[in-house]
N, C-alpha and C positions, 0 to 999 in steps of 0.2 A: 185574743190570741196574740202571744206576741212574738215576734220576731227573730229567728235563733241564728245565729250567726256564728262562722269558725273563725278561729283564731289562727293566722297564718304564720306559716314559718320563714324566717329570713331566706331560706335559699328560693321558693318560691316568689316573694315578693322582690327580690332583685329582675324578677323575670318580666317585672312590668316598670315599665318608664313613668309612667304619672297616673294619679291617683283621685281621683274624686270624693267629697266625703258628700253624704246624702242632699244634704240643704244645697251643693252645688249640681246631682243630678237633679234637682228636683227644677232647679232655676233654668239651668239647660235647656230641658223638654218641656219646661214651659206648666210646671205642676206642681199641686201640693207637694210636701212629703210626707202626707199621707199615701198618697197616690205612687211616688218611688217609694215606698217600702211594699205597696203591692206589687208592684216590679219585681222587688226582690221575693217576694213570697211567691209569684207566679212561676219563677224562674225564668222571665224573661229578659232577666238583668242580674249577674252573680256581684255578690256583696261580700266581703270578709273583713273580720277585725284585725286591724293595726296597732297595735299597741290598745291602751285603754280609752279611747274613739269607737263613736259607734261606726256603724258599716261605710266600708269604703269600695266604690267602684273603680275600675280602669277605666281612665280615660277613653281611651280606644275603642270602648263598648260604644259610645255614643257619638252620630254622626250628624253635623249640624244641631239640628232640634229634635232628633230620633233616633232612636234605638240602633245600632248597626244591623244592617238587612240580615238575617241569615243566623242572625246569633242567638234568639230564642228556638229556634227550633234545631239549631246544633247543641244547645243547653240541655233541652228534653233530649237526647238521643243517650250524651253523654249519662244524664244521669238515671237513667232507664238502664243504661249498660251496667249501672251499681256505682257508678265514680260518686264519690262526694263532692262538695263545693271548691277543695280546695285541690284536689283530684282532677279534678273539672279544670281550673284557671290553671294547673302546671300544664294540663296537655295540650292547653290553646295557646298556651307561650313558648312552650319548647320547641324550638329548631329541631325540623323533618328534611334530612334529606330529600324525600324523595316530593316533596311539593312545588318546589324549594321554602324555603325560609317556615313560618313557624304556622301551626291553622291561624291564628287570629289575623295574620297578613295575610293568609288567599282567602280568608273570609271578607277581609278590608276591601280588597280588589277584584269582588265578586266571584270567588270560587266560591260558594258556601256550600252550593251540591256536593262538590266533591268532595271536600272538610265532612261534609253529615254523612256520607257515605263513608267515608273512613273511621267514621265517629260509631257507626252502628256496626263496624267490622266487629270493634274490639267489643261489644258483646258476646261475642263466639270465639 
């Protein structure tokens, strides 16, 4: 099985400050990359293509030596609402009024309940 990954658009990718490419999550959390590509397949870590490089993560997804709390299962919610991958990363980086600042900061600073609950609004 292998690995299918979206090719992202520049206005998206301006929306994320720094970038991981797999061999560095995998160093990170302390794993193969075998193991970060089932990350990315589980969806408990979103992966997109940059240019002609394989998958690259946001920084930000990863805290210390682990996953950021709260992000795989605002991932699932997201894309159970239908979003796609790259669907998915614009709506965690876009600036929300009304949170303040964007989901992936009140995910950072332990909102994630309330990010997942706004996350499974937009299914309806």
């Amino acid at each position: 099985m292998t690995l299918s990954v979206a090719q992202i658009d520049r206005e998206t990718d301006a929306l994320v400050d720094e970038w991981l490419t797999l061999p560095q999550v995998a160093q990170r959390l302390d794993l193969s990359i075998g193991r970060a590509k089932q990350l990315l397949k589980d969806h408990k870590l979103l992966g997109v293509r940059r240019g002609s490089g394989g998958p690259q993560v946001p920084a930000v997804f990863l805290q210390g030596q682990e996953v950021m709390k709260g992000l795989p299962g605002t991932l699932t919610v997201l894309l159970d609402a239908g979003y796609d991958d790259i669907q998915a990363l614009r709506w965690l980086f876009t600036p929300d009024e009304s949170l303040p600042g964007s989901p992936i900061e009140a995910i950072k600073a332990g909102r994630h309940t309330e990010v997942k609950r706004r996350a499974q609004a937009l299914a309806f």
